[in-house]
C-alpha positions as CSV (number, residue, x, y, z in Angstrom):
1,X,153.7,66.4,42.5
2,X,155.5,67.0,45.9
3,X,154.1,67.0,49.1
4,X,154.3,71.2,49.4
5,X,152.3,71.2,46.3
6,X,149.6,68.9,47.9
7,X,149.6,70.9,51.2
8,X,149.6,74.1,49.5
9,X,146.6,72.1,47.3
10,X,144.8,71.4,50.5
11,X,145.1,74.2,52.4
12,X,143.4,76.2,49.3
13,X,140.9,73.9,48.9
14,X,139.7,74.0,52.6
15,X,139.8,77.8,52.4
16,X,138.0,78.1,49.7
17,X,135.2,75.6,50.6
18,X,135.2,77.7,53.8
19,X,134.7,81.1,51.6
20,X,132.1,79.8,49.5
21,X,129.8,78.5,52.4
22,X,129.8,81.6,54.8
23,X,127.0,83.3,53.3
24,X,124.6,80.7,53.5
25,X,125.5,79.8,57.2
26,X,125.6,83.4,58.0
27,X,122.4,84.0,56.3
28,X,120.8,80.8,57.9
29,X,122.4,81.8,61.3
30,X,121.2,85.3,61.4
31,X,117.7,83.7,60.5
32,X,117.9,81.4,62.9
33,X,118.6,83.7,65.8
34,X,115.7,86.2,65.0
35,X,113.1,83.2,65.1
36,X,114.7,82.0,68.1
37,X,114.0,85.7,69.4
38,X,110.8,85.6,68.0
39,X,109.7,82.3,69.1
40,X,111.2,83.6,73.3
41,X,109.3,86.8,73.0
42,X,106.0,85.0,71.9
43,X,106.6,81.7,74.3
44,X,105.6,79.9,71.2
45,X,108.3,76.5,71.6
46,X,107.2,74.8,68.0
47,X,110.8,73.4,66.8
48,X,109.2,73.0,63.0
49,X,108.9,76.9,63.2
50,X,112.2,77.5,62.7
51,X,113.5,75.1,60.2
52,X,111.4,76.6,57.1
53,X,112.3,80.3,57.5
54,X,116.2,78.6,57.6
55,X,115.6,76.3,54.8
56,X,114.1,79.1,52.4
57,X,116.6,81.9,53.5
58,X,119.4,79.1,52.6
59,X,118.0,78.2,49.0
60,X,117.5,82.3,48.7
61,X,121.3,82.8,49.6
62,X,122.1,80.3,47.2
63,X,120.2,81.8,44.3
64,X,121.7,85.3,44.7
65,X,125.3,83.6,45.6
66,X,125.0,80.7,43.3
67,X,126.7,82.9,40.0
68,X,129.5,84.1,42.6
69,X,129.9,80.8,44.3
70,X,130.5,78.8,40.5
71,X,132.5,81.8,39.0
72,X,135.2,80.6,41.9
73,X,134.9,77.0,41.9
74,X,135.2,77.2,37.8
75,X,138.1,79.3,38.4
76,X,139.6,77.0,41.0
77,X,139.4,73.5,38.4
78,X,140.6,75.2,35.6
79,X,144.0,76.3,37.3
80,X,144.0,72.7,38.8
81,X,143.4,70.9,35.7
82,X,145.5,73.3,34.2
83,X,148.5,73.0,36.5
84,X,148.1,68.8,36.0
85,X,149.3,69.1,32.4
86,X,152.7,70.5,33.9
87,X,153.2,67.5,36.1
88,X,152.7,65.0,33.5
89,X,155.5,66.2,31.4
């Protein structure tokens, strides 16, 4: 294994961790900002308000992204695992 093939192995890997979390933080973000709106408009300054509506809309994003989110992880260790068989010839 050369050092391109580990930098082009890294940079993938970071991409693709980065692909597969945006649509729970963007989910949990957009959550978070309409509480936060919410919690101005009303003056109501409870800090535990906010953290379950995040905390279910992240566990609902991961339910509807979950199939999505494994499909390209499987995808992603089985052209690893099967690109290690080449370099141990």
């Amino acid at each position: 294994m050369t050092e391109f093939t580990l930098l082009e192995l890294l940079k993938e890997t970071i991409y693709l961790s980065f692909i597969i979390s945006m649509p729970m933080l963007i989910i949990g973000t957009i959550v978070g900002v309409a509480i936060s709106i919410f919690q101005t408009a009303t003056s109501i300054q409870d800090q535990s308000l906010s953290f379950i509506p995040k905390l279910l809309a992240t566990i609902a994003s991961i339910a509807a992204f979950g199939p999505w989110m494994l499909s390209i992880l499987i995808q992603f260790t089985t052209r690893i695992l099967g690109g290690l068989q080449h370099f141990g010839k």
